[in-house]
N, C-alpha and C positions, 0 to 999 in steps of 0.2 A: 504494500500500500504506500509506505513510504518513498520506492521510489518512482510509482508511478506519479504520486502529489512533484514531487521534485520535476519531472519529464513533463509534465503539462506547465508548470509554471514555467520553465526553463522555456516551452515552445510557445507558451500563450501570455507571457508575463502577466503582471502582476494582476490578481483578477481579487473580488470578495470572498471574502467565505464564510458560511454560515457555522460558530462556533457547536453547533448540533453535530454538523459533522464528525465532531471529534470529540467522543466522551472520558478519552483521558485528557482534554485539553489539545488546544494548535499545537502542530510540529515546533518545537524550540530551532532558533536559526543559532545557528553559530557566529563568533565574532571572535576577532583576538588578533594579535599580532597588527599583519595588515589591512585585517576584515574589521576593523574598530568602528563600523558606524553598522548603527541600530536606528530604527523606524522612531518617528519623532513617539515621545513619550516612555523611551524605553534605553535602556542603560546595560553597557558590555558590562555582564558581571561577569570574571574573570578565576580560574581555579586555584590561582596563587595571584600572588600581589607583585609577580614578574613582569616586566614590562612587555615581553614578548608571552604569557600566557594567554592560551586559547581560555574562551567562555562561550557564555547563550546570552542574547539580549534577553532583558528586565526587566517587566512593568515599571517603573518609577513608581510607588505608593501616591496614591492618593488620597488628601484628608488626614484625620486622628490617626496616629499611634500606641496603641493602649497595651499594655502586658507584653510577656515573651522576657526573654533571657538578654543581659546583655551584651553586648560583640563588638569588635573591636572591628576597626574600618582598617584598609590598606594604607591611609593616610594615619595611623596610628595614632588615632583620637577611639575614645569610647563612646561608643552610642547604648541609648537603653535598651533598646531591641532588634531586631533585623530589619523592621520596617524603617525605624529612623535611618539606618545604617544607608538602607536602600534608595530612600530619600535622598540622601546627601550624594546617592550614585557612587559608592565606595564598595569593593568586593570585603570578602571577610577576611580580616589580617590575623597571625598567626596570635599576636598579644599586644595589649596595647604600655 
């Protein structure tokens, strides 16, 4: 399935899609390195805090941040939880 969704964008660019289609959620894109741009609203979170590490684009949170654990950003400040973390568009850094 996956690489048929990839063979039709690839031949019919960029098209809608209705989020039903997909009951684990949209296919995650890749980003990282030289692939560093994500769809407006959305943010390269990256698998280490390397500057050449691969990731997936991000939703950016929207709104309140309430609960959750707190995490430390790549820019090695503390946030209260993943959301704010995410907010700020920072991947999760090893400690802060």
């Amino acid at each position: 399935m996956r690489r048929v969704l990839t063979l039709l964008l690839l031949a019919c660019g960029p098209v809608d899609v209705d989020v039903a289609d997909f009951p684990h959620g949209p296919p995650r894109v890749r980003c990282g390195d030289s692939e560093d741009t994500c769809a407006a609203g959305f943010f390269c979170e990256k698998t280490s805090c390397d500057a050449f590490a691969d990731g997936f684009c991000t939703p950016i949170p929207q709104g309140m941040c309430d609960g959750g654990v707190p995490e430390c950003g790549c820019d090695d400040k503390p946030y209260d939880n993943a959301c704010e973390r995410q907010k700020a568009q920072q991947s999760r850094g090893p400690s802060c």
